[in-house]
C-alpha positions, 0 to 999 in steps of 0.5 A, a space after each residue: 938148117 931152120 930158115 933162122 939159122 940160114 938167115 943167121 949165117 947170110 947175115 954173117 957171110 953174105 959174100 959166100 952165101 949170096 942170100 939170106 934166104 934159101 932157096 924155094 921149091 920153085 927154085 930148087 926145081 928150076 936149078 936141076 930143070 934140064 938134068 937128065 936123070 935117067 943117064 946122070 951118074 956125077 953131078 956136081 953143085 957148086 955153092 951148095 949151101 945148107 943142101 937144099 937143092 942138093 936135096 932135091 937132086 938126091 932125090 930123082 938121082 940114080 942109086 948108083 950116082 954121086 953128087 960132089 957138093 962144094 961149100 967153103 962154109 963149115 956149118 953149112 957143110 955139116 949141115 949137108 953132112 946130116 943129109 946122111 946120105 952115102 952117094 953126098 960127098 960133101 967138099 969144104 973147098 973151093 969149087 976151082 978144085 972140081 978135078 981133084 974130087 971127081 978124082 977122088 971118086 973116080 970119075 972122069 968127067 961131071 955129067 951135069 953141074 948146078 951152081 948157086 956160087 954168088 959170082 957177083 960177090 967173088 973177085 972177077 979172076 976167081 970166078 971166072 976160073 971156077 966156070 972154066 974149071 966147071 967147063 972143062 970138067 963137064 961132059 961134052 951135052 952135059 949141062 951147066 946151070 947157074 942160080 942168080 939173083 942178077 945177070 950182072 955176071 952173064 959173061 962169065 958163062 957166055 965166054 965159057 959155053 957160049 949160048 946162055 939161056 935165061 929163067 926168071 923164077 918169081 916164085 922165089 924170095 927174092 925173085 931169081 934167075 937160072 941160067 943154062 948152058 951146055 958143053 
């Protein structure tokens, strides 16, 4: 997706895009930071958007791994869909319904979960129940890592995985905070 195209569809929903930029080197590096690739198998990125981490994870992800990418708009996930890559299972769904594709894939629990979800824009009820579906659906030492342009919902992964530790990465436009958490 050009940055045009990105900017066209944030202007159009910002409430399920949460920007209208996407996100830069800095931030796709900084939102997988943690990630051990040398064992992960599933990862699974909640609020993928147009793929531009789910790239970056593609790229350092085992030949034998899956990524399961959750994104509710459609252009955004055909656009994931022309990354043509066999190990992308690319969900046009709500990211509350985790267990169903890791099913799907025959996978028992999801290794490591990066999201960029603009929780602050999502009712309160949902967005707590799609952090306690990534909680429960995450491996025990496996990693939660949520992109954010505030800290306004910090809670939500506090009362789910109790310690939350706090990233800003200035080298974003706008600026951004990666949180990380572990089960």
């Amino acid at each position: 997706m050009s940055t045009l195209s990105f900017l066209l569809e944030g202007l159009r929903n910002i409430g399920t895009t949460g920007t209208i930029t996407r996100s830069g080197t800095a931030l796709c590096r900084a939102a997988i930071d943690r990630i051990d690739f040398t064992t992960a198998r599933t990862i699974v990125e909640l609020g993928a958007g147009d793929g531009v981490i789910t790239e970056h994870i593609l790229q350092r992800l085992h030949p034998e791994g899956r990524v399961i990418a959750f994104e509710v708009s459609e252009d955004l996930c055909d656009d994931m869909r022309a990354i043509g890559d066999p190990r992308l299972v690319v969900a046009q769904d709500s990211a509350e319904y985790i267990r169903t594709y890791l099913d799907q894939i025959g996978a028992e629990w999801a290794d490591h979960i990066v999201s960029a979800i603009p929780f602050a824009a999502l009712p309160q009820d949902l967005g707590e129940r799609i952090v306690t579906a990534a909680r429960d659906n995450l491996r025990t030492g496996g990693c939660y890592n949520q992109v954010h342009y505030s800290l306004k919902t910090k809670s939500y992964y506090e009362r789910a995985f109790g310690r939350v530790d706090a990233r800003r990465v200035y080298l974003n436009l706008p600026p951004a905070w990666v949180l990380y958490c572990r089960k």
